[in-house]
Backbone as CSV, one residue per row, in Angstrom:
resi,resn,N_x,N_y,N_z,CA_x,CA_y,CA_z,C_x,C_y,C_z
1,UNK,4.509,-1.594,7.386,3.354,-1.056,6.681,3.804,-0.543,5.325
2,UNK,2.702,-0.720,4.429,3.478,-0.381,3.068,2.543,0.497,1.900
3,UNK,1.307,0.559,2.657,-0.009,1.750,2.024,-0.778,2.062,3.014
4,UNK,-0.705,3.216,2.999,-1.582,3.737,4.226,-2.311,4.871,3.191
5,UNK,-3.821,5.044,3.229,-4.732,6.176,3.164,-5.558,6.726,4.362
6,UNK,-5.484,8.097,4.362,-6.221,8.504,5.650,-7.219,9.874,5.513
7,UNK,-7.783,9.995,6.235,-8.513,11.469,5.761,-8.176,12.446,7.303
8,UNK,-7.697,12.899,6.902,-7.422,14.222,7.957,-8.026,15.111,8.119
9,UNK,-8.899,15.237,9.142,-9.787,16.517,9.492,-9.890,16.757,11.117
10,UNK,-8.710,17.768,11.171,-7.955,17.753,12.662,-9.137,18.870,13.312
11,UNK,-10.477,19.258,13.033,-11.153,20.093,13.587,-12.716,19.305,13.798
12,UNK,-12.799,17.928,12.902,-13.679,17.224,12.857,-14.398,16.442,14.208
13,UNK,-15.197,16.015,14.403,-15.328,15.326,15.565,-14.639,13.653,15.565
14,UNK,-14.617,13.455,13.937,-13.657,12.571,14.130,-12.644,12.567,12.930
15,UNK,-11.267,13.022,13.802,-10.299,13.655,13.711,-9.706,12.985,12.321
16,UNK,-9.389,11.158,12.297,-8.762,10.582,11.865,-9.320,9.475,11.128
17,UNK,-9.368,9.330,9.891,-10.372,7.646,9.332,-9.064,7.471,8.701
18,UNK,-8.450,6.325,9.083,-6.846,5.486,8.166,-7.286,3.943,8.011
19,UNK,-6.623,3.341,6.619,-6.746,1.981,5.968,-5.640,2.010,5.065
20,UNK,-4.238,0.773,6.295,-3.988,0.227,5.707,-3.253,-0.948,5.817
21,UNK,-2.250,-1.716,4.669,-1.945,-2.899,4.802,-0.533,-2.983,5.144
22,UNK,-0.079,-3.624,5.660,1.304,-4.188,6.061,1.543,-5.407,4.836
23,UNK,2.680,-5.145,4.559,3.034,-6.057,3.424,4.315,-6.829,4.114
24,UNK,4.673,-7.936,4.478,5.776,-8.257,4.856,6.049,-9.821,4.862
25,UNK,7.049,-10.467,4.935,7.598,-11.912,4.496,6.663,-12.446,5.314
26,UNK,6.305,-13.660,4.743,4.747,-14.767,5.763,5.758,-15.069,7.614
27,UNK,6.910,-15.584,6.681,7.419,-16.511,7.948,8.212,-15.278,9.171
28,UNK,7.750,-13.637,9.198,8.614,-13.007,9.903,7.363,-12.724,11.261
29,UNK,7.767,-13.467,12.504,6.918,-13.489,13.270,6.168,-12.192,14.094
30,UNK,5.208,-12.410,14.074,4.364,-11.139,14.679,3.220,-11.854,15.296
31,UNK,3.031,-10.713,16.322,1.860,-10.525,17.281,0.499,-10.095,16.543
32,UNK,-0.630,-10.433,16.281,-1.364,-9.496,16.101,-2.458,-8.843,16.989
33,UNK,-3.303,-7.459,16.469,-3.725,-6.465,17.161,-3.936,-7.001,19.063
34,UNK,-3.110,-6.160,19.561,-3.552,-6.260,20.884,-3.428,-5.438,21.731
35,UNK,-3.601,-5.669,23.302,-2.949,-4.726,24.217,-1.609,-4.711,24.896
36,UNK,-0.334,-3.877,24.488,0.966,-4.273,25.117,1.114,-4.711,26.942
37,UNK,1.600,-5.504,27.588,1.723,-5.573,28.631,3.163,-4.914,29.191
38,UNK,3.683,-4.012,27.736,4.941,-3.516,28.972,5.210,-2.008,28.335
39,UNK,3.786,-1.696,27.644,3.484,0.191,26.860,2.393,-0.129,26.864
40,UNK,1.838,1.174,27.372,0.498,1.693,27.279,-0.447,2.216,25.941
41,UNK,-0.098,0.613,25.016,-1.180,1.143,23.655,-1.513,-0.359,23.152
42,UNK,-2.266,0.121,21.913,-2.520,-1.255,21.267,-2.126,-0.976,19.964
43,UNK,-1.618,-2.181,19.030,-0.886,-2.309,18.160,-0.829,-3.800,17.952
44,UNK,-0.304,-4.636,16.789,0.506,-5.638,16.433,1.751,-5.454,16.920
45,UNK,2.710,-6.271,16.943,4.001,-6.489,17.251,5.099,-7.162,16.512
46,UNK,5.714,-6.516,15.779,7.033,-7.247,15.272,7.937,-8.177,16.123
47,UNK,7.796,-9.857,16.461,8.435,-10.133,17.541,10.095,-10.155,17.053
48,UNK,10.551,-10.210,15.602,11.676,-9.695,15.440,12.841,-8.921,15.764
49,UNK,12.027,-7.765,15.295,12.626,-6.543,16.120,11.984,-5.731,17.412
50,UNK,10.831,-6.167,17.705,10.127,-5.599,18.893,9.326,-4.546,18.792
51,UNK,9.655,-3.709,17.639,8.799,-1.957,17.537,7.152,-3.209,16.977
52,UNK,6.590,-2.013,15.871,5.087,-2.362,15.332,5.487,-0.933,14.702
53,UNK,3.930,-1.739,12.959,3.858,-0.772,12.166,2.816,0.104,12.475
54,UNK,2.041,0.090,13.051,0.805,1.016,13.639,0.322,0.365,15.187
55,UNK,0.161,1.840,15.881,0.001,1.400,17.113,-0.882,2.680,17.810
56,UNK,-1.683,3.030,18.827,-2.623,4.113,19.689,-2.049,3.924,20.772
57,UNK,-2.270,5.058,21.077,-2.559,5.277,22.995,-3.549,5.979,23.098
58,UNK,-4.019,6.399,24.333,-5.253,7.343,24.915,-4.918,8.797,24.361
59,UNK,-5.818,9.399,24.006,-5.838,11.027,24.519,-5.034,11.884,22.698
60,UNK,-5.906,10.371,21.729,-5.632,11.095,20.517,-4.130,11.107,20.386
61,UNK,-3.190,9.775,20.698,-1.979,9.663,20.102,-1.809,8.398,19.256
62,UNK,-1.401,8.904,18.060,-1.479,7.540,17.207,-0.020,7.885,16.238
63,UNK,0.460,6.448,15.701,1.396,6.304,15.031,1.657,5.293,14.144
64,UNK,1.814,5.339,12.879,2.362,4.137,11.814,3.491,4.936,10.815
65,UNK,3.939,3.541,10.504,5.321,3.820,9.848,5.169,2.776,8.180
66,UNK,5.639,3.509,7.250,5.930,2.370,6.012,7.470,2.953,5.444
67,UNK,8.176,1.481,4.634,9.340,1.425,4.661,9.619,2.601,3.265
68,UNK,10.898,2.538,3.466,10.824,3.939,1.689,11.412,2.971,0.953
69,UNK,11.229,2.392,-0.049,11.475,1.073,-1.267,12.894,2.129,-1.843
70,UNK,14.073,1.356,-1.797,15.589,2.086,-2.208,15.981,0.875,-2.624
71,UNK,15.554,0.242,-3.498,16.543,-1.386,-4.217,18.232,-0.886,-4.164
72,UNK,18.855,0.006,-4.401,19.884,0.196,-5.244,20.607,1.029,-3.525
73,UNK,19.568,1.205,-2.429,20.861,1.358,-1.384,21.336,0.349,-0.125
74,UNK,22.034,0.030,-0.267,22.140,-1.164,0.822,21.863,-0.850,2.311
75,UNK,21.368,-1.407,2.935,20.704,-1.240,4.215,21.578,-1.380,5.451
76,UNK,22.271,-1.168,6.197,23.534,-1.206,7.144,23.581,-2.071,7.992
77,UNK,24.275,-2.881,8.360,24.353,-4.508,9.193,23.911,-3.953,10.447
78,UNK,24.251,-2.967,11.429,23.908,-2.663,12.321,22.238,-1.776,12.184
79,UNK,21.679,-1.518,11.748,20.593,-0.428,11.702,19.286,-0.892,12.810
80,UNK,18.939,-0.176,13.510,18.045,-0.329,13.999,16.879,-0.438,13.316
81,UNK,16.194,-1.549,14.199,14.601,-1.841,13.651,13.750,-0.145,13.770
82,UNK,12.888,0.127,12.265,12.164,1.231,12.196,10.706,0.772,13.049
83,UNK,10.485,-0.114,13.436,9.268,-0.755,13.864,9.467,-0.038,15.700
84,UNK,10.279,0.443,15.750,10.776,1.059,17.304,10.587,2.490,17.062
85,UNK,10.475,3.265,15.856,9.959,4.503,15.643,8.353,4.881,16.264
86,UNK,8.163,3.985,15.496,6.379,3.712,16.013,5.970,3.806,17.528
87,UNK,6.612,3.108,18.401,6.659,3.174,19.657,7.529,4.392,20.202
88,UNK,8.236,4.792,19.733,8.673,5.958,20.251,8.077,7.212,20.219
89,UNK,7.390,7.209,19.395,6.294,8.219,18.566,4.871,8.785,19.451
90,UNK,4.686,7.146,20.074,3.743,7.134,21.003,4.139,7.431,21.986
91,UNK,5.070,7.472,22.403,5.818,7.655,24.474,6.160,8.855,24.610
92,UNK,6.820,9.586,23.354,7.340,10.663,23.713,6.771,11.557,24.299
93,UNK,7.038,12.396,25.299,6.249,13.257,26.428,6.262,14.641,25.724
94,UNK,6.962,15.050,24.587,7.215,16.336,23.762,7.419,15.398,22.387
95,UNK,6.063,15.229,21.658,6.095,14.388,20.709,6.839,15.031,19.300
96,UNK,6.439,16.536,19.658,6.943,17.353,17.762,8.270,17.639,18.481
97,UNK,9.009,17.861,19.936,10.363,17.672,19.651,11.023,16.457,19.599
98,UNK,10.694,15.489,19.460,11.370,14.280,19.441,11.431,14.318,17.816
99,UNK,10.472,14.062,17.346,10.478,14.349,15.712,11.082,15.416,15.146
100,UNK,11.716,16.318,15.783,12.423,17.290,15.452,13.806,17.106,15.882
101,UNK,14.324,16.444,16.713,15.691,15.504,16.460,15.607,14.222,15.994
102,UNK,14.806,13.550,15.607,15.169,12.628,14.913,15.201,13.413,13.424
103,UNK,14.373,14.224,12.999,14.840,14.785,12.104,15.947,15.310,11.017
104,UNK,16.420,15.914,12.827,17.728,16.538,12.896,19.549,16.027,12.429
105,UNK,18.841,14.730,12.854,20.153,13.562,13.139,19.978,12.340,13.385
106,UNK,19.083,11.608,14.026,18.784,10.567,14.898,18.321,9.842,13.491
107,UNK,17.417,9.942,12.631,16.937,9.417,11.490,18.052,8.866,10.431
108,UNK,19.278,9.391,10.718,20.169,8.836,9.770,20.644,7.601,10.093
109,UNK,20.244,7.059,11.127,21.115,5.814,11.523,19.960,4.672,11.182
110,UNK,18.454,5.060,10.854,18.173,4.164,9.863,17.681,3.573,8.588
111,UNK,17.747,2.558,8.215,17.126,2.849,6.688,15.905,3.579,6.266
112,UNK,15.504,4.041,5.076,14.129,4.805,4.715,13.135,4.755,5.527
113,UNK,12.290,5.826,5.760,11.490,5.390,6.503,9.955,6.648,6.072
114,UNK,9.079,6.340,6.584,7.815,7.576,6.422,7.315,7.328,7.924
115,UNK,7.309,8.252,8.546,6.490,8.404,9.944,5.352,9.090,10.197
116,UNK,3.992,8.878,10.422,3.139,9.313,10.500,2.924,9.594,12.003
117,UNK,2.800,10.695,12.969,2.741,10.831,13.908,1.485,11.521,14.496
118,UNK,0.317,11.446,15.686,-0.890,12.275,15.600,-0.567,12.646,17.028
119,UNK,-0.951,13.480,17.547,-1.188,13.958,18.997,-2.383,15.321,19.229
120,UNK,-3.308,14.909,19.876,-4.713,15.479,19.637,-4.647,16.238,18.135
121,UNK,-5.052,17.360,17.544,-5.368,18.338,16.750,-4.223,18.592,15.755
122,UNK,-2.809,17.707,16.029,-1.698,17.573,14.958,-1.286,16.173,14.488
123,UNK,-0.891,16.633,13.192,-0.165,15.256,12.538,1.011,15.309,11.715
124,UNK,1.842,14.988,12.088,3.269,15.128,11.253,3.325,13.814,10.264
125,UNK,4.495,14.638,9.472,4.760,12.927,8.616,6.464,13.623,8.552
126,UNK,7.178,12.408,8.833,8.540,12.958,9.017,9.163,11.777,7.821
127,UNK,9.943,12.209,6.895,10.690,11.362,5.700,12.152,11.163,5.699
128,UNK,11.987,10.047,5.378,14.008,9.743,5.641,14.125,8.822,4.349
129,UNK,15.073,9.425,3.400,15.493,8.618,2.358,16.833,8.910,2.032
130,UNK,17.719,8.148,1.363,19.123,8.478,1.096,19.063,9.946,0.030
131,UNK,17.944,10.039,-0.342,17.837,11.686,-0.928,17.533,12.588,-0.218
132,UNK,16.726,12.865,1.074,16.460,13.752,1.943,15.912,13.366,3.223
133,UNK,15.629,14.101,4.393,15.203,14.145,5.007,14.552,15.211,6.004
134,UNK,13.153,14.822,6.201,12.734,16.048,6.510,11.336,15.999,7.233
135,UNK,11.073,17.223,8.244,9.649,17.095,8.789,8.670,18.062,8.234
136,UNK,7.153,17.603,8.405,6.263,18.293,7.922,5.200,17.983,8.361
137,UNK,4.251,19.135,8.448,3.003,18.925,9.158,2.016,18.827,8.128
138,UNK,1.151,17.404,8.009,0.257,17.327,7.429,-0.938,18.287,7.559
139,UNK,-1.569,18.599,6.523,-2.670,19.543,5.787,-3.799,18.887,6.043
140,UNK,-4.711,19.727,6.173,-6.407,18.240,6.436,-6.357,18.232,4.877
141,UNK,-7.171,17.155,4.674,-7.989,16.145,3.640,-7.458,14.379,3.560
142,UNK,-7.336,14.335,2.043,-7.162,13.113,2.079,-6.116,12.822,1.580
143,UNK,-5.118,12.134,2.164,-3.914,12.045,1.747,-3.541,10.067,1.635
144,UNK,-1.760,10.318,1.048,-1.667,8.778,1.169,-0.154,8.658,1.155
145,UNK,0.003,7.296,1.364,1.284,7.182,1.932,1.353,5.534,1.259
146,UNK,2.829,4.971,0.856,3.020,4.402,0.121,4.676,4.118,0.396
147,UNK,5.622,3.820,-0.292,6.876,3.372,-0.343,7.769,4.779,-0.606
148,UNK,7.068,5.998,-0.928,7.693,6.769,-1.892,8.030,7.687,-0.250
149,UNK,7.221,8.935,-0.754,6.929,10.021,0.376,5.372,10.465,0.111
150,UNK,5.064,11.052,1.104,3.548,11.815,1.594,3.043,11.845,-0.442
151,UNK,1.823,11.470,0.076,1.115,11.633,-1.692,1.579,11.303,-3.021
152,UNK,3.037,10.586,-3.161,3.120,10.069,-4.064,2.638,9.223,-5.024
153,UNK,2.140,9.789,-6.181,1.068,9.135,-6.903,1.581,7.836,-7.772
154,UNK,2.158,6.847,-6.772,2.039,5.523,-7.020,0.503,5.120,-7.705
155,UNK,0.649,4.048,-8.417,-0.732,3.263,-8.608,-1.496,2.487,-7.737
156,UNK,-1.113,1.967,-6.991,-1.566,1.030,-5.974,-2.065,2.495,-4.531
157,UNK,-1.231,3.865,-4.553,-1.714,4.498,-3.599,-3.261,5.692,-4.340
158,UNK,-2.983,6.064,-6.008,-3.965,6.146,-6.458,-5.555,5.534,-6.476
159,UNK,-5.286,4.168,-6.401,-6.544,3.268,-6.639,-6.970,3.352,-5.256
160,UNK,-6.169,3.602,-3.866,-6.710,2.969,-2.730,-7.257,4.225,-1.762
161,UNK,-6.681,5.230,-2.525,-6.904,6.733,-2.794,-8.712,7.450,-2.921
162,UNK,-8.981,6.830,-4.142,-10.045,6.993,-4.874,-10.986,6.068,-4.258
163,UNK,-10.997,5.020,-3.543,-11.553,3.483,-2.946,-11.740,4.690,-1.621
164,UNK,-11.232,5.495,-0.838,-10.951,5.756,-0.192,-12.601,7.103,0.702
165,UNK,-12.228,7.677,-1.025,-12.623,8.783,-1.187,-14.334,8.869,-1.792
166,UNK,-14.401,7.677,-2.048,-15.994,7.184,-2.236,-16.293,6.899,-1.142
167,UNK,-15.531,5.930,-0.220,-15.865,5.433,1.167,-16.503,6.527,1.797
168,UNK,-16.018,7.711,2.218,-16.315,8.586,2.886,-18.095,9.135,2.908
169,UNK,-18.168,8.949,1.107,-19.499,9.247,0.944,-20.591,8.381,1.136
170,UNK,-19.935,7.447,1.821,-21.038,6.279,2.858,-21.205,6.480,3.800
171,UNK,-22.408,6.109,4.905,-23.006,6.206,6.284,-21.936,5.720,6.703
172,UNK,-21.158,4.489,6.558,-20.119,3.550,7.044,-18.889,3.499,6.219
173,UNK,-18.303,4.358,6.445,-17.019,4.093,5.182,-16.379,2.679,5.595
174,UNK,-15.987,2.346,6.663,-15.411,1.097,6.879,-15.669,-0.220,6.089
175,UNK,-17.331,0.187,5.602,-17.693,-1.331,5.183,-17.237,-1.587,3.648
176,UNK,-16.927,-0.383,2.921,-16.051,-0.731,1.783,-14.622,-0.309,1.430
177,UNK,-13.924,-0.184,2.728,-12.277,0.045,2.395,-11.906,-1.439,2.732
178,UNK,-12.957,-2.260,3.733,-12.453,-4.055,3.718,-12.135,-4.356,2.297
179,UNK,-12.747,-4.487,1.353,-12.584,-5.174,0.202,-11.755,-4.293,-0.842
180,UNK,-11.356,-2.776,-0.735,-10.918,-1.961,-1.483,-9.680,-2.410,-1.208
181,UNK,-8.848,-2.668,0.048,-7.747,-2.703,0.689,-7.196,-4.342,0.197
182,UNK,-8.193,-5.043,-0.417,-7.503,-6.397,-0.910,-7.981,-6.748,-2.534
183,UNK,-7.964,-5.386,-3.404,-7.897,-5.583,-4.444,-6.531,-5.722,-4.998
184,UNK,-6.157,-7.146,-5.668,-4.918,-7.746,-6.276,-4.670,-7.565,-7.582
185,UNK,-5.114,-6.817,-8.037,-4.898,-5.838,-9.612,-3.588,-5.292,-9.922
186,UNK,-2.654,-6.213,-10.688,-1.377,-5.299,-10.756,-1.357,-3.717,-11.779
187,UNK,-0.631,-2.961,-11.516,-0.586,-1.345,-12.381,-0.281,-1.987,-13.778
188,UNK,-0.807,-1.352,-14.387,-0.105,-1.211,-15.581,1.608,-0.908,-15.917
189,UNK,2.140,-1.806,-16.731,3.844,-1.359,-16.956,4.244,0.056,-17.140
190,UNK,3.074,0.420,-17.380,3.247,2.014,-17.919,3.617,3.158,-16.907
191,UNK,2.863,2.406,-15.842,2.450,3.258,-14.730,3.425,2.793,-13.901
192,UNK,4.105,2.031,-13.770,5.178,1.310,-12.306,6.263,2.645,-12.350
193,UNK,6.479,2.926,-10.650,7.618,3.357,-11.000,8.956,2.833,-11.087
194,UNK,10.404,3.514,-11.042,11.475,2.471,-10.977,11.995,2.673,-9.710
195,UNK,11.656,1.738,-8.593,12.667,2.319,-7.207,13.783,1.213,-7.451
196,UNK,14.410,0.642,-8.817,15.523,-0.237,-8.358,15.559,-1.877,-7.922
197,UNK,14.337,-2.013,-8.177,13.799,-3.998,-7.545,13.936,-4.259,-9.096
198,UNK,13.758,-3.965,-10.483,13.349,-4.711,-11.327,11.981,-4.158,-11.536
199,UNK,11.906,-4.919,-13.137,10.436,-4.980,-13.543,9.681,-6.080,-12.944
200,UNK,10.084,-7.106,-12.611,9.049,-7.664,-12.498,8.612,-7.606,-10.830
201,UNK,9.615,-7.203,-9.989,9.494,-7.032,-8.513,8.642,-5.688,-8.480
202,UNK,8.796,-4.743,-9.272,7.922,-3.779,-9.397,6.094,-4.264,-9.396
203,UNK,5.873,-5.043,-10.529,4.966,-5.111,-10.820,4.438,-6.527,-10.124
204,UNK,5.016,-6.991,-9.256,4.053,-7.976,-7.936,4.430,-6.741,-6.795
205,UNK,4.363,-5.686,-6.596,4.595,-5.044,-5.400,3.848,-3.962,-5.813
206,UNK,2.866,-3.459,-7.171,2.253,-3.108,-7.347,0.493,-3.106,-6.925
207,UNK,-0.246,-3.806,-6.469,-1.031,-3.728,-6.301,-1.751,-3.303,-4.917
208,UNK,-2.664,-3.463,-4.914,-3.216,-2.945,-3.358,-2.817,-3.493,-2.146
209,UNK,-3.108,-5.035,-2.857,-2.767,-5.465,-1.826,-2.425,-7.095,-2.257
210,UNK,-0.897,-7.773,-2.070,-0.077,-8.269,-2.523,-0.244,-9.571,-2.104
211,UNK,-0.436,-10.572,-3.225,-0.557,-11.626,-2.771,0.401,-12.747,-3.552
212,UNK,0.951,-13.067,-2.502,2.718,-13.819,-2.716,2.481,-14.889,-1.623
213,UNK,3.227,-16.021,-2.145,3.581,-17.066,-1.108,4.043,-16.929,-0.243
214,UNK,5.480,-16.063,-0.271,6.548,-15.955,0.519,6.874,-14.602,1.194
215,UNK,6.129,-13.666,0.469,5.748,-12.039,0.687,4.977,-11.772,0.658
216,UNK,3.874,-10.756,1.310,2.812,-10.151,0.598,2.042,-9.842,1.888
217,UNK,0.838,-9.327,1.497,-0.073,-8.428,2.610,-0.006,-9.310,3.930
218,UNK,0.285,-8.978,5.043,0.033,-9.735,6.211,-1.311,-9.260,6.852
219,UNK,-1.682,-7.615,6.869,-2.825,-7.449,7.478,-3.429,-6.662,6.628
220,UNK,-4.611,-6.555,7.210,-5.189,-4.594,6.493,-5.783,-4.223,8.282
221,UNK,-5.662,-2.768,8.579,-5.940,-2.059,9.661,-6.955,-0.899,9.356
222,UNK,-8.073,-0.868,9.797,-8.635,0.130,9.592,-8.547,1.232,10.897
223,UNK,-8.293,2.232,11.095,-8.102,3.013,12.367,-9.063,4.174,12.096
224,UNK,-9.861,4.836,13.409,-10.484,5.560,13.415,-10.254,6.531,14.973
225,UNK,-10.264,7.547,14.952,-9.519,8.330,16.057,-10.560,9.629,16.063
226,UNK,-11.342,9.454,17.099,-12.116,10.710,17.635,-11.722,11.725,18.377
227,UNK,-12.107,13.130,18.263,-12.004,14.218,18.659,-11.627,14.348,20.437
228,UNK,-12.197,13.224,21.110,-12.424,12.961,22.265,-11.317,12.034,22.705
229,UNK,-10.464,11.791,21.411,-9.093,11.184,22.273,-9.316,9.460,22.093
230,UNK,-10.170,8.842,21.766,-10.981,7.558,21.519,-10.536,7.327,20.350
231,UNK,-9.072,5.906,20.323,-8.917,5.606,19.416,-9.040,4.028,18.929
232,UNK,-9.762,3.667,17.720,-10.515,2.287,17.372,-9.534,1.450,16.455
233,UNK,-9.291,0.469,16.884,-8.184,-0.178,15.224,-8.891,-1.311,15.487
234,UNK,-9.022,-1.984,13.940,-9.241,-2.973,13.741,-8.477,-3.406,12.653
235,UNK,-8.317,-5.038,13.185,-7.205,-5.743,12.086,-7.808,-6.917,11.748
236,UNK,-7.571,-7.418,9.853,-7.646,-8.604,9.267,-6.225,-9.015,9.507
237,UNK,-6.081,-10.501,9.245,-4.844,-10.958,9.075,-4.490,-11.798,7.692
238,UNK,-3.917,-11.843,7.438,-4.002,-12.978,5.908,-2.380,-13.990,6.134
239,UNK,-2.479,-15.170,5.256,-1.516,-15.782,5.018,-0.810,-15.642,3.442
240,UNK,0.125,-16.727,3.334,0.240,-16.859,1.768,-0.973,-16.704,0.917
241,UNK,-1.016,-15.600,0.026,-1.746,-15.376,-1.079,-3.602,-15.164,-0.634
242,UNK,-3.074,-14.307,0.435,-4.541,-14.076,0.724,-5.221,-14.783,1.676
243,UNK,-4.891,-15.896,2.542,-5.422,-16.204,2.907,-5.964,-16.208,3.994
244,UNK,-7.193,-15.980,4.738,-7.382,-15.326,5.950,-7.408,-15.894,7.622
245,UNK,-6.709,-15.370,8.587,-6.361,-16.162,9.729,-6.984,-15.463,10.831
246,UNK,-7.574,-16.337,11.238,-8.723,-15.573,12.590,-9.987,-14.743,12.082
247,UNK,-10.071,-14.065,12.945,-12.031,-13.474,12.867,-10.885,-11.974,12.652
248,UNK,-11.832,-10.728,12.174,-11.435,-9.567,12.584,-11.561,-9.447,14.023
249,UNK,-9.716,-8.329,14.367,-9.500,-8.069,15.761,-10.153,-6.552,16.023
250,UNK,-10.614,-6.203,16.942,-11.236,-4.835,17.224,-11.181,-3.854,18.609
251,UNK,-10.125,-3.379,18.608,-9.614,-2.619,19.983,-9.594,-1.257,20.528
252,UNK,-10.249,-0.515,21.282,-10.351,0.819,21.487,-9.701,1.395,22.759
253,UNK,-8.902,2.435,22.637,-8.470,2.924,23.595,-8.500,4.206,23.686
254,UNK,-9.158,4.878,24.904,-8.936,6.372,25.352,-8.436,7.063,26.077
């Protein structure tokens, strides 16, 4: 996952409204949205490494992960897949102490990472970068998540931000974060930041939502998570440069 916006209102009747896209190589095989037959949630599936970038269980537990963009640190031959965070996130039976040793220690063994974690009435976001690492409990409103850390005012997390934040002021926010979530508008040069890819890797990895032959948006997820533990995901899928595969998927679990 590589932009996530969400609105947090942990007292609301509905707790959780999140939209976003997974950006990742066309040819790296995956499952999409379903029900696991060997964990109790629904999610896509990295058949690669086995974890997933967003995934639910019953009773108001939810979890997604996006990578932290470090061009300039090399990634370790052995490192475990972060796509197994996600699933761990969901199982854990003491969810804020598990996130409190991986925190601790456990997070160093893999590359960057942003963890978004929910369990009824809380939500953590736990950060791992070769500059820090650290846990924290998300604040209600509207927040966003991106390559950087929590709210970093990237351009592509600005625009999807604001797309986000109009939505809300609709009967149906869902029906315009579909098309907000696949606007292909690169930032301005002005505005890119430098994580170390280059200018020009910067500015095709800039937009909302990325459309590359060989890279680029694989899904958009819209998730919605009620007070009552009732959690809804729905997934587009896309190919090279946008192009769209199957009907929307739509799965609820409580």
């Amino acid at each position: 996952m590589c932009l996530i916006v969400f609105d947090w209102q942990p007292t609301a009747g509905i707790r959780l409204k999140l939209a976003a896209n997974r950006d990742e190589f066309h040819t790296r095989p995956t499952e999409p949205l379903h029900r696991w037959l060997d964990a109790p949630l629904i999610g896509g599936r990295d058949l690669r490494g086995g974890g997933t970038w967003l995934a639910a269980t019953g009773k108001a537990r939810f979890a997604a992960l996006t990578n932290v963009r470090e061009g300039l640190v090399p990634v370790p031959a052995d490192a475990p897949s972060r796509g197994g965070l996600v699933r761990g996130a969901i199982e854990a039976p003491d969810l804020e102490g598990w996130l409190e040793r991986l925190a601790a220690a456990q997070a160093q063994h893999y590359a960057g990472f942003n963890l978004l974690a929910m369990n009824g009435d809380r939500l953590w976001h736990l950060h791992h970068s070769q500059d820090a690492t650290y846990l924290e409990t998300v604040p209600p409103g509207l927040h966003g998540l991106s390559n950087a850390s929590l709210d970093t005012p990237w351009p592509k997390l600005l625009r999807a931000h604001e797309a986000l934040k109009s939505a809300l002021a609709a009967p149906d926010w869902r029906q315009s974060m579909w098309p907000a979530m696949g606007d292909t508008r690169p930032a301005d040069d002005a505005e890119l930041p430098d994580t170390g890819v280059g200018l020009a890797r910067e500015r095709f990895l800039s937009s909302v939502f990325i459309d590359g032959e060989d890279y680029g948006t694989r899904s958009t997820t819209l998730a919605t998570v009620t007070a009552s533990g009732r959690t809804t995901l729905e997934e587009r899928r896309y190919g090279p440069h946008g192009r769209s595969i199957g009907d929307t998927q739509r799965l609820s679990i409580a």
